[in-house]
Structure formats: structure tokens, C-alpha cells
N, C-alpha and C positions, 0 to 999 in steps of 0.2 A: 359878766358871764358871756355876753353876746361877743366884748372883745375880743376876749379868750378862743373863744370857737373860729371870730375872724381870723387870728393869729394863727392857730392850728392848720385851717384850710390853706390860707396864704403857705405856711411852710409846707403842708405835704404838694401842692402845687410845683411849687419852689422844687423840690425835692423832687419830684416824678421829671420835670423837664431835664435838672441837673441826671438823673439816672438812665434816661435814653441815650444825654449825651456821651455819657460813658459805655454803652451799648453799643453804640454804632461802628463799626470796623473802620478803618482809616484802610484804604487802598492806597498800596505803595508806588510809586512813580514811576511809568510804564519810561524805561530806558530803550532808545534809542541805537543801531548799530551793537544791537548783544552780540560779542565774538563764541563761539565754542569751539572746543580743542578735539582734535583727531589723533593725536598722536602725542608723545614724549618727545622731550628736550633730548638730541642724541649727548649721551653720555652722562645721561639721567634715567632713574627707571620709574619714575613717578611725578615729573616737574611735566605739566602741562601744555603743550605746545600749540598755541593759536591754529585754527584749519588758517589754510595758505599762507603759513610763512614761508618764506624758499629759502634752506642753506643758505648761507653765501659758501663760496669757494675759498675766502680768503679770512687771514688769523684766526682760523680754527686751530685750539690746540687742547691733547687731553695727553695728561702725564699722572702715571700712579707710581707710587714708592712705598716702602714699607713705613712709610712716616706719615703719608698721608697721600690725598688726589687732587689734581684740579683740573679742570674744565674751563676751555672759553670756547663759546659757541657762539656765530656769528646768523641773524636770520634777516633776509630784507623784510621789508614790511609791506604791504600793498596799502594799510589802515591809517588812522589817523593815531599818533603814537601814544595822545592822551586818552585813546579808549585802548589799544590795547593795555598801556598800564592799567589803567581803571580795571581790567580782565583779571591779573594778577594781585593787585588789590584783592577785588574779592574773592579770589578763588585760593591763593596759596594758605593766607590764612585757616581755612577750612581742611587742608591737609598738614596741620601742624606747624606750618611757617610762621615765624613771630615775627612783624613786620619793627625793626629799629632804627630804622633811617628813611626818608621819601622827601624826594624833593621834585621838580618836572625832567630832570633826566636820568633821576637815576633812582632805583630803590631795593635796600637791602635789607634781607630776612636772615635769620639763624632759625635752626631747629636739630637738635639734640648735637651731636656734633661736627655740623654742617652749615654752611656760612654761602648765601647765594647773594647774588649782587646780578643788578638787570640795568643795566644800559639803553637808554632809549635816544638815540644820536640821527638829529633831524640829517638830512642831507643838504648838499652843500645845492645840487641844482634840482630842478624839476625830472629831469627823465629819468633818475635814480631815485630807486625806495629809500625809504630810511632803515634804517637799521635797528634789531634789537639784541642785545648783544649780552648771553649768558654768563656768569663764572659763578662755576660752582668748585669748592674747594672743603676741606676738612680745617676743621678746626683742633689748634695743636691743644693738648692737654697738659701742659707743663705746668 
């Protein structure tokens, strides 16, 4: 009997310790350099644009036709390119974007009939940003 009563206390012991552990909130990992957006991808009305990206001036192009649209949009970057991707990471996904491709320079979502692809192209010298570089395009339904 006496056993039995050790065994019992032992597990409810056992069991109180195990139940705090599961109690306790886990705090998520305070990140470093968080980007937020001020603005839209021009020739986009909801793709999220990093605060101080700058245009570039150059291979910007947007063409629509009755078959579809595309978009390539050029931004310098002032940032470091593997946080702004990490930006777009978590944030497109949460407006619908299914991410199907990522590697470190490039990463491509779809969402309903819509095909984006993100370009992150280091620069070749120091005095020049890198670049991020948008295309957004329709997706043919044939």
C-alpha cells in the first residue's frame, strides 16, 4: 500500500512539473533590422514595397494586352538583400501569395492567376545598391 501511495505521489509530481512545462509561452525571436512597407510595387495595387527602396530609372517595363500583363520593376536597395527577402518571405504569403520556388537570389510566388518572381541581384561594386527587381505577369489559362 505504502508503495502504491509512493508511486501515485511520484507521478502526480511527475505530472505537475511536465504541466507548467507546457504552460509556459515560448517567446519568439526578437529579429533584428524589421523592414516595413510604405508604399506598393508601382504597377502593382497591393505587392508591398519596402520604406526606401528608390526606383531605379532603368529596365523598367509594364505592358498589358488583352491576353494578359507584365511588369518588371527595378528598386535599388539600401538593405542587406537577405533581410529584405526574408520581408517578402513573411509578408506575401499572408496576402495570398503561395511561395514555389526560393533560393538566395531569387523567389517566386503565384496567387490565383498571377505569377510574381523577385530578383535580388547583389551589385557588382561597393558605391552601387543592389537591386530588387520585380515581375509581375499573368498567368495564361490555356
Amino acid at each position: 500500500m505504502k508503495k502504491n501511495l509512493l508511486i501515485i505521489f511520484a507521478t502526480l509530481a511527475l505530472f505537475s512539473c511536465i504541466q507548467d512545462d507546457l504552460e509556459t509561452p515560448i517567446q519568439p525571436p526578437i529579429v533584428s533590422n524589421e523592414l516595413t512597407a510604405s508604399d506598393f510595387v508601382k504597377g502593382s495595387e497591393d505587392i508591398p514595397l519596402v520604406s526606401n527602396l528608390v526606383l531605379s530609372e532603368n529596365n523598367n517595363v509594364d505592358f498589358d494586352s488583352d491576353s494578359g500583363s507584365f511588369a518588371v520593376v527595378d528598386y535599388e536597395s539600401p538593405f542587406d538583400l537577405e533581410v529584405v527577402q526574408g520581408f517578402y518571405l513573411r509578408t506575401l504569403p499572408q496576402m495570398g501569395w503561395k511561395l514555389v520556388k526560393n533560393d538566395q537570389k531569387h523567389s517566386r510566388f503565384i496567387r490565383d492567376s498571377e505569377k510574381l518572381e523577385i530578383d535580388f541581384i547583389q551589385s557588382d561594386t561597393e558605391d552601387e545598391d543592389d537591386l530588387v527587381r520585380f515581375s509581375l505577369s499573368s498567368i495564361s489559362k490555356k
